[in-house]
C-alpha positions as a LaTeX table, in Angstrom:
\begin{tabular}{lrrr}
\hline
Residue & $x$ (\AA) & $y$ (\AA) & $z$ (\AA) \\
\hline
Unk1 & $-85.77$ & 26.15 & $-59.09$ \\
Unk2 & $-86.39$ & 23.17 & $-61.16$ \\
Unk3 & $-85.14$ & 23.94 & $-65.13$ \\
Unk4 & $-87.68$ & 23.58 & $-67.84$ \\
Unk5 & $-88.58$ & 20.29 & $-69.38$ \\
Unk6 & $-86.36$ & 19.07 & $-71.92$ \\
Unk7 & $-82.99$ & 20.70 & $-70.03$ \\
Unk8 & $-80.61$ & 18.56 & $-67.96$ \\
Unk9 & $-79.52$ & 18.94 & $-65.29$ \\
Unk10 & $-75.83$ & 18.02 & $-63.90$ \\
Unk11 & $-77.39$ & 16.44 & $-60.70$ \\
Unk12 & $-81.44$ & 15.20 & $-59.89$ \\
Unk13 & $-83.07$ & 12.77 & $-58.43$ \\
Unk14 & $-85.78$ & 10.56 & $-60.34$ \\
Unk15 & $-88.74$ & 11.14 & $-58.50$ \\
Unk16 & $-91.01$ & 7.72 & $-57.14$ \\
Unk17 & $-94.95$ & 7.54 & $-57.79$ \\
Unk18 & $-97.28$ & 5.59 & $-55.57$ \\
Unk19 & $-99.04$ & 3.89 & $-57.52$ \\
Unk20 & $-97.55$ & 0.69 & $-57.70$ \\
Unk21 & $-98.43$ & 0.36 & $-53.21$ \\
Unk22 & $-102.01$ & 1.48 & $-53.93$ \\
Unk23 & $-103.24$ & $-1.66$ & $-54.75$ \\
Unk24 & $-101.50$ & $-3.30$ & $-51.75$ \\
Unk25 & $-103.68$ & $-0.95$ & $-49.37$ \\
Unk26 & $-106.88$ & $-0.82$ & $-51.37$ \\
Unk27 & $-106.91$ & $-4.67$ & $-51.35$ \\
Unk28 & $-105.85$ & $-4.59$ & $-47.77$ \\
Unk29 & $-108.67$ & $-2.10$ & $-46.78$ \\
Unk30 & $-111.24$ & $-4.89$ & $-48.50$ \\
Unk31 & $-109.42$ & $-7.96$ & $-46.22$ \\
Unk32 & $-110.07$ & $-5.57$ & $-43.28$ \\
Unk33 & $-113.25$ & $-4.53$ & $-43.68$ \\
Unk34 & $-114.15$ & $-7.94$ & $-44.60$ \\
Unk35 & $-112.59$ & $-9.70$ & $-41.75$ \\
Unk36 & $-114.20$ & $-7.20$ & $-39.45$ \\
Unk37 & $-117.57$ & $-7.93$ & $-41.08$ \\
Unk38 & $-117.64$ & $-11.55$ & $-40.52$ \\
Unk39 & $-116.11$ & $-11.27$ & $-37.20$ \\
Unk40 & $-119.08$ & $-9.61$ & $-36.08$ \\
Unk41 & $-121.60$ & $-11.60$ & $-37.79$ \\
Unk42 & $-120.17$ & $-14.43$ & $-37.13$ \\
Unk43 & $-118.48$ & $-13.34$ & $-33.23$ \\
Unk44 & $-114.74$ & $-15.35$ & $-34.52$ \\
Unk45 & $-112.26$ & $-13.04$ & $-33.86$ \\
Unk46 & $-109.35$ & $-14.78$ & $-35.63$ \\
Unk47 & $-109.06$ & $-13.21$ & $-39.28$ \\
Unk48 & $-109.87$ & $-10.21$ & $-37.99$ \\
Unk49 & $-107.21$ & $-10.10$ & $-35.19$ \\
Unk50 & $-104.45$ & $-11.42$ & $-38.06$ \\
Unk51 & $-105.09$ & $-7.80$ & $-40.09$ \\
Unk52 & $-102.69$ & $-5.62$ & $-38.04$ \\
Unk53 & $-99.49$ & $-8.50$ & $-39.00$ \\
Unk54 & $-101.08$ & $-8.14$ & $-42.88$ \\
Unk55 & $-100.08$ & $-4.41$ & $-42.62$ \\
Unk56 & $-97.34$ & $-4.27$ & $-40.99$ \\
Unk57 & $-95.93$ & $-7.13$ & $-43.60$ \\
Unk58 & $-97.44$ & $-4.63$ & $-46.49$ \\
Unk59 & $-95.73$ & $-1.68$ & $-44.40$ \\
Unk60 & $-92.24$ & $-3.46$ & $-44.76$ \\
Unk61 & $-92.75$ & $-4.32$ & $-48.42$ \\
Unk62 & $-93.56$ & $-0.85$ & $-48.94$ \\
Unk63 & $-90.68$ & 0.94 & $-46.80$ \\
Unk64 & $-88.02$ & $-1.41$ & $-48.63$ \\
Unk65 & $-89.47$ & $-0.96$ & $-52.10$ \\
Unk66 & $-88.98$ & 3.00 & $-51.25$ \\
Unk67 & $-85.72$ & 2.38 & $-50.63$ \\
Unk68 & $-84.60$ & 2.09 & $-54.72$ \\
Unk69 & $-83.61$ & 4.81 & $-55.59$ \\
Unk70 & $-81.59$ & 6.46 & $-58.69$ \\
Unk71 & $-80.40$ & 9.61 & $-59.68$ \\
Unk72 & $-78.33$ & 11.65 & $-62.65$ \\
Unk73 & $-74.86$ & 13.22 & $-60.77$ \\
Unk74 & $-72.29$ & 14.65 & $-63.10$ \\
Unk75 & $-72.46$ & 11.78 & $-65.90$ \\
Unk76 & $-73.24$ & 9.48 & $-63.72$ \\
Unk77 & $-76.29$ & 7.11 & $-62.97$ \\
Unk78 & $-76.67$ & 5.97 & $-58.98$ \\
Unk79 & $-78.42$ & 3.16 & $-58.05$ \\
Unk80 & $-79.19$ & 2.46 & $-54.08$ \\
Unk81 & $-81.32$ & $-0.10$ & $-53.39$ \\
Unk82 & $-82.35$ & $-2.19$ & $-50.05$ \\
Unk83 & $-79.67$ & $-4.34$ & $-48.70$ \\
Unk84 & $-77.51$ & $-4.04$ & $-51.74$ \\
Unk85 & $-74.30$ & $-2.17$ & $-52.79$ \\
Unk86 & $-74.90$ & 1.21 & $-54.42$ \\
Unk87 & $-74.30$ & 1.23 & $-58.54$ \\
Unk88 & $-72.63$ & 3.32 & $-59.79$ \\
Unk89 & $-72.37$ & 3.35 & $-64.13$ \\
Unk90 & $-70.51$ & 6.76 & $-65.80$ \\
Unk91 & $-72.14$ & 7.66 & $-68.97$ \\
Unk92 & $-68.83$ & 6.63 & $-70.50$ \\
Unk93 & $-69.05$ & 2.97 & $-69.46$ \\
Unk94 & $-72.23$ & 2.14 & $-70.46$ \\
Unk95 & $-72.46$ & $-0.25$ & $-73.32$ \\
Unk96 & $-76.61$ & $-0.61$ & $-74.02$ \\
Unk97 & $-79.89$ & 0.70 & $-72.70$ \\
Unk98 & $-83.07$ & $-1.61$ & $-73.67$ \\
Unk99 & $-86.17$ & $-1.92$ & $-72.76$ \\
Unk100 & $-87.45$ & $-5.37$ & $-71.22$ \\
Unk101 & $-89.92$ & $-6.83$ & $-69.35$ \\
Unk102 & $-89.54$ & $-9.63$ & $-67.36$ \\
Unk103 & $-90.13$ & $-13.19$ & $-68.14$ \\
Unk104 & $-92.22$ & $-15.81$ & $-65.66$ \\
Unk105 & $-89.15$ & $-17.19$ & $-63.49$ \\
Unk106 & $-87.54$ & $-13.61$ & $-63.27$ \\
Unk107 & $-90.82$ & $-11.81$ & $-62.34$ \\
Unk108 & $-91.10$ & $-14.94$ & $-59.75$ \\
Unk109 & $-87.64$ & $-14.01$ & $-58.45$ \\
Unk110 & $-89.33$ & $-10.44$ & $-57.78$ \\
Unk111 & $-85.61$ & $-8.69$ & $-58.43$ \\
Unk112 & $-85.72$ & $-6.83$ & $-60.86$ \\
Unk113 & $-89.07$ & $-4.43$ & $-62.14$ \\
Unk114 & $-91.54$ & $-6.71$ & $-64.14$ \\
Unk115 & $-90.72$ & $-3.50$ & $-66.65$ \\
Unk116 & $-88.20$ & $-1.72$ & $-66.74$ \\
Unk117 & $-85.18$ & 0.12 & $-69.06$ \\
Unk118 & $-81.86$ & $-2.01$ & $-68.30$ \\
Unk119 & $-78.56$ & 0.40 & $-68.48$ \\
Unk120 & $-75.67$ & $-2.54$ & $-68.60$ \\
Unk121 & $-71.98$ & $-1.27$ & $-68.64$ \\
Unk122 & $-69.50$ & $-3.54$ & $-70.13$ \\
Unk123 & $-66.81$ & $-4.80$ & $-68.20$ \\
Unk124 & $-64.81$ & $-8.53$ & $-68.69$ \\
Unk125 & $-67.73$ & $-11.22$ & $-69.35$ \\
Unk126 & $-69.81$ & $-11.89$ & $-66.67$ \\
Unk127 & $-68.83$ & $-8.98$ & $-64.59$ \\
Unk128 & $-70.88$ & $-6.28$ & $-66.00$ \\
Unk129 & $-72.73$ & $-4.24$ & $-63.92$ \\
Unk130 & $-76.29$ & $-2.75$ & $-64.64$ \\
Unk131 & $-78.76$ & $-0.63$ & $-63.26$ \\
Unk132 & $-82.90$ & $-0.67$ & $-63.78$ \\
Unk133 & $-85.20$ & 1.93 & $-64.37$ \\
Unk134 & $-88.58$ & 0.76 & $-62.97$ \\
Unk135 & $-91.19$ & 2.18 & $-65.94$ \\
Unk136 & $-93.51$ & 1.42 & $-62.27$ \\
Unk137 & $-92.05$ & 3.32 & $-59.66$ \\
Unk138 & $-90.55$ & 6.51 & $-61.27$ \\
Unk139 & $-91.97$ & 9.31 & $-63.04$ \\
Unk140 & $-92.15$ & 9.27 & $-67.21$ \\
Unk141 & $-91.40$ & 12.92 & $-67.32$ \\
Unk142 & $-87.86$ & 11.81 & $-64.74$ \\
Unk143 & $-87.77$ & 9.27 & $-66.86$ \\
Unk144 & $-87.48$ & 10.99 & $-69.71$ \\
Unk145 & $-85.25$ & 13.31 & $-67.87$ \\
Unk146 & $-82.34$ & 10.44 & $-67.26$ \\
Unk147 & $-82.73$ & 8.97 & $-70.79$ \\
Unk148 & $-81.99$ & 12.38 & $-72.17$ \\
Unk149 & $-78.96$ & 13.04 & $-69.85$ \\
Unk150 & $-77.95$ & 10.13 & $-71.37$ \\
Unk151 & $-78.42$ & 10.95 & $-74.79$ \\
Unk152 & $-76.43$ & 14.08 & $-74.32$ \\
Unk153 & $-73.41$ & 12.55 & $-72.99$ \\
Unk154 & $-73.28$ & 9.26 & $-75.41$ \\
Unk155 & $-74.79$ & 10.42 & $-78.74$ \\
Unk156 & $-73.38$ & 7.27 & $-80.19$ \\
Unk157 & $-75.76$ & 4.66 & $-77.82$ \\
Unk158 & $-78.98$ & 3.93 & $-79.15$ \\
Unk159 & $-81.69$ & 4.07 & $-76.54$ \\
Unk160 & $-85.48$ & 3.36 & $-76.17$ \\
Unk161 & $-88.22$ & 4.92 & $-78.27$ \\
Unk162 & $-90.63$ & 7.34 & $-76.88$ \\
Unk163 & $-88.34$ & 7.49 & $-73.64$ \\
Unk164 & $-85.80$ & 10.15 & $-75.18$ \\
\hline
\end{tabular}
Protein backbone atom coordinates (compact mmCIF):
# COMPACT_ATOMS: atom_id res chain seq x y z
CA UNK A 1 0.00 0.00 0.00
CA UNK A 2 1.47 3.26 -0.88
CA UNK A 3 1.44 5.77 2.53
CA UNK A 4 -0.35 9.03 2.25
CA UNK A 5 1.19 12.08 0.74
CA UNK A 6 3.37 13.99 2.86
CA UNK A 7 4.77 10.54 4.81
CA UNK A 8 8.15 8.99 3.97
CA UNK A 9 8.89 6.24 3.38
CA UNK A 10 12.28 4.25 4.40
CA UNK A 11 12.59 2.84 0.79
CA UNK A 12 10.68 4.10 -2.87
CA UNK A 13 11.39 4.54 -6.04
CA UNK A 14 10.85 8.03 -7.88
CA UNK A 15 8.54 7.26 -10.44
CA UNK A 16 9.47 8.43 -14.49
CA UNK A 17 6.77 10.39 -16.68
CA UNK A 18 6.71 10.22 -20.44
CA UNK A 19 6.49 13.20 -21.40
CA UNK A 20 9.77 14.28 -22.12
CA UNK A 21 9.81 11.00 -25.35
CA UNK A 22 6.43 12.31 -26.56
CA UNK A 23 7.70 14.82 -28.61
CA UNK A 24 10.36 12.48 -30.08
CA UNK A 25 7.40 10.20 -31.48
CA UNK A 26 4.87 12.88 -32.29
CA UNK A 27 7.56 14.60 -34.44
CA UNK A 28 8.58 11.25 -35.72
CA UNK A 29 4.94 10.27 -36.66
CA UNK A 30 4.93 13.81 -38.85
CA UNK A 31 8.59 12.69 -40.66
CA UNK A 32 6.72 9.41 -41.39
CA UNK A 33 3.72 10.35 -42.57
CA UNK A 34 5.40 12.94 -44.50
CA UNK A 35 8.00 10.85 -46.08
CA UNK A 36 5.32 8.37 -46.99
CA UNK A 37 3.32 11.19 -48.59
CA UNK A 38 5.87 12.38 -50.93
CA UNK A 39 7.06 8.99 -51.67
CA UNK A 40 3.90 8.33 -53.22
CA UNK A 41 3.37 11.49 -54.95
CA UNK A 42 6.43 11.73 -55.97
CA UNK A 43 7.22 7.44 -56.48
CA UNK A 44 11.15 8.14 -54.54
CA UNK A 45 11.33 5.71 -52.08
CA UNK A 46 14.43 6.97 -50.25
CA UNK A 47 13.19 9.18 -47.17
CA UNK A 48 10.63 7.05 -46.75
CA UNK A 49 12.68 3.79 -46.58
CA UNK A 50 15.29 5.81 -43.99
CA UNK A 51 12.10 6.08 -41.27
CA UNK A 52 12.44 2.59 -39.71
CA UNK A 53 16.63 3.59 -38.76
CA UNK A 54 14.89 7.18 -37.41
CA UNK A 55 13.00 4.95 -34.88
CA UNK A 56 14.98 2.61 -33.99
CA UNK A 57 17.74 5.57 -33.24
CA UNK A 58 14.65 7.35 -31.20
CA UNK A 59 13.97 3.72 -29.67
CA UNK A 60 17.65 3.64 -28.27
CA UNK A 61 17.55 7.22 -27.03
CA UNK A 62 14.48 6.37 -25.34
CA UNK A 63 15.45 2.82 -23.74
CA UNK A 64 18.81 4.48 -22.36
CA UNK A 65 17.15 7.64 -21.10
CA UNK A 66 14.78 5.00 -19.09
CA UNK A 67 17.56 3.65 -17.73
CA UNK A 68 18.18 6.79 -14.92
CA UNK A 69 16.88 5.95 -12.33
CA UNK A 70 16.85 7.08 -8.44
CA UNK A 71 15.38 6.09 -5.42
CA UNK A 72 15.11 6.93 -1.35
CA UNK A 73 16.62 3.49 0.63
CA UNK A 74 17.21 3.90 4.32
CA UNK A 75 18.85 7.56 4.18
CA UNK A 76 20.12 7.05 1.23
CA UNK A 77 19.72 8.53 -2.40
CA UNK A 78 20.63 5.88 -5.48
CA UNK A 79 21.46 6.96 -8.63
CA UNK A 80 21.79 4.25 -11.70
CA UNK A 81 22.15 5.56 -14.82
CA UNK A 82 23.21 4.08 -18.46
CA UNK A 83 26.74 3.02 -18.72
CA UNK A 84 27.76 4.67 -15.52
CA UNK A 85 28.61 3.61 -11.90
CA UNK A 86 25.66 3.64 -9.52
CA UNK A 87 25.67 6.83 -6.84
CA UNK A 88 25.26 6.37 -3.96
CA UNK A 89 25.01 9.85 -1.37
CA UNK A 90 23.77 9.07 2.59
CA UNK A 91 21.69 11.84 3.82
CA UNK A 92 24.60 12.44 6.17
CA UNK A 93 27.13 13.30 3.44
CA UNK A 94 25.37 15.58 1.56
CA UNK A 95 26.63 19.09 1.69
CA UNK A 96 23.90 21.24 -0.72
CA UNK A 97 20.79 20.67 -2.77
CA UNK A 98 20.09 23.59 -5.49
CA UNK A 99 18.21 24.03 -8.10
CA UNK A 100 19.89 24.74 -11.65
CA UNK A 101 19.35 24.69 -15.04
CA UNK A 102 21.78 24.17 -17.44
CA UNK A 103 23.80 26.61 -19.34
CA UNK A 104 24.40 26.45 -23.45
CA UNK A 105 27.74 24.23 -23.49
CA UNK A 106 26.37 21.90 -20.65
CA UNK A 107 22.88 21.44 -22.22
CA UNK A 108 25.13 20.79 -25.55
CA UNK A 109 27.04 18.13 -23.61
CA UNK A 110 23.39 16.55 -23.07
CA UNK A 111 24.72 15.03 -19.42
CA UNK A 112 23.10 16.24 -17.12
CA UNK A 113 18.93 17.37 -17.19
CA UNK A 114 18.61 20.88 -18.87
CA UNK A 115 16.69 21.23 -15.20
CA UNK A 116 17.20 19.65 -12.60
CA UNK A 117 17.81 19.72 -8.41
CA UNK A 118 21.73 18.92 -7.94
CA UNK A 119 22.33 16.86 -4.45
CA UNK A 120 26.43 17.31 -4.19
CA UNK A 121 28.13 15.52 -1.17
CA UNK A 122 31.33 16.93 -0.05
CA UNK A 123 34.28 14.99 -0.13
CA UNK A 124 38.28 16.38 -0.66
CA UNK A 125 38.05 19.13 -3.60
CA UNK A 126 37.32 17.93 -6.75
CA UNK A 127 36.15 14.56 -5.69
CA UNK A 128 32.67 15.21 -4.70
CA UNK A 129 30.13 13.21 -5.89
CA UNK A 130 26.51 14.34 -6.90
CA UNK A 131 23.41 13.09 -8.04
CA UNK A 132 20.47 14.93 -10.35
CA UNK A 133 16.96 15.04 -10.04
CA UNK A 134 15.55 15.55 -13.56
CA UNK A 135 12.43 18.26 -12.76
CA UNK A 136 11.67 16.35 -16.67
CA UNK A 137 11.61 12.85 -16.16
CA UNK A 138 10.27 12.24 -12.57
CA UNK A 139 7.13 12.93 -10.94
CA UNK A 140 6.64 16.45 -8.76
CA UNK A 141 4.59 14.65 -6.22
CA UNK A 142 8.10 11.81 -6.05
CA UNK A 143 9.76 14.68 -6.22
CA UNK A 144 8.48 16.16 -3.51
CA UNK A 145 8.58 12.84 -1.87
CA UNK A 146 12.71 12.64 -1.96
CA UNK A 147 13.15 16.35 -1.06
CA UNK A 148 11.14 15.71 2.04
CA UNK A 149 13.01 12.46 3.01
CA UNK A 150 15.64 14.69 2.89
CA UNK A 151 14.41 17.30 4.94
CA UNK A 152 13.65 14.84 7.65
CA UNK A 153 16.97 13.40 7.95
CA UNK A 154 19.16 16.83 7.57
CA UNK A 155 16.97 19.58 9.11
CA UNK A 156 20.04 21.71 9.06
CA UNK A 157 20.43 21.73 4.83
CA UNK A 158 18.55 24.25 3.15
CA UNK A 159 16.79 22.95 0.08
CA UNK A 160 14.66 24.25 -2.87
CA UNK A 161 11.43 26.21 -2.56
CA UNK A 162 8.17 24.80 -3.51
CA UNK A 163 9.97 21.27 -3.79
CA UNK A 164 9.75 20.49 0.11
Amino acid sequence: MEPEFGQIDDQFALKRIADPYLGYFVILLGVTAFSAFGSIKTHEWGLLEATPVMWVLIAVLVFIGTRYRLSWQDGEIVQKASGGADVVIAATEIDRVSLETSDPKTALQMRRPFRRIAIYSAHKPGAGKFIDVSLKHFRAKDIKKLMQAIQRCRPDLTLPKHWT
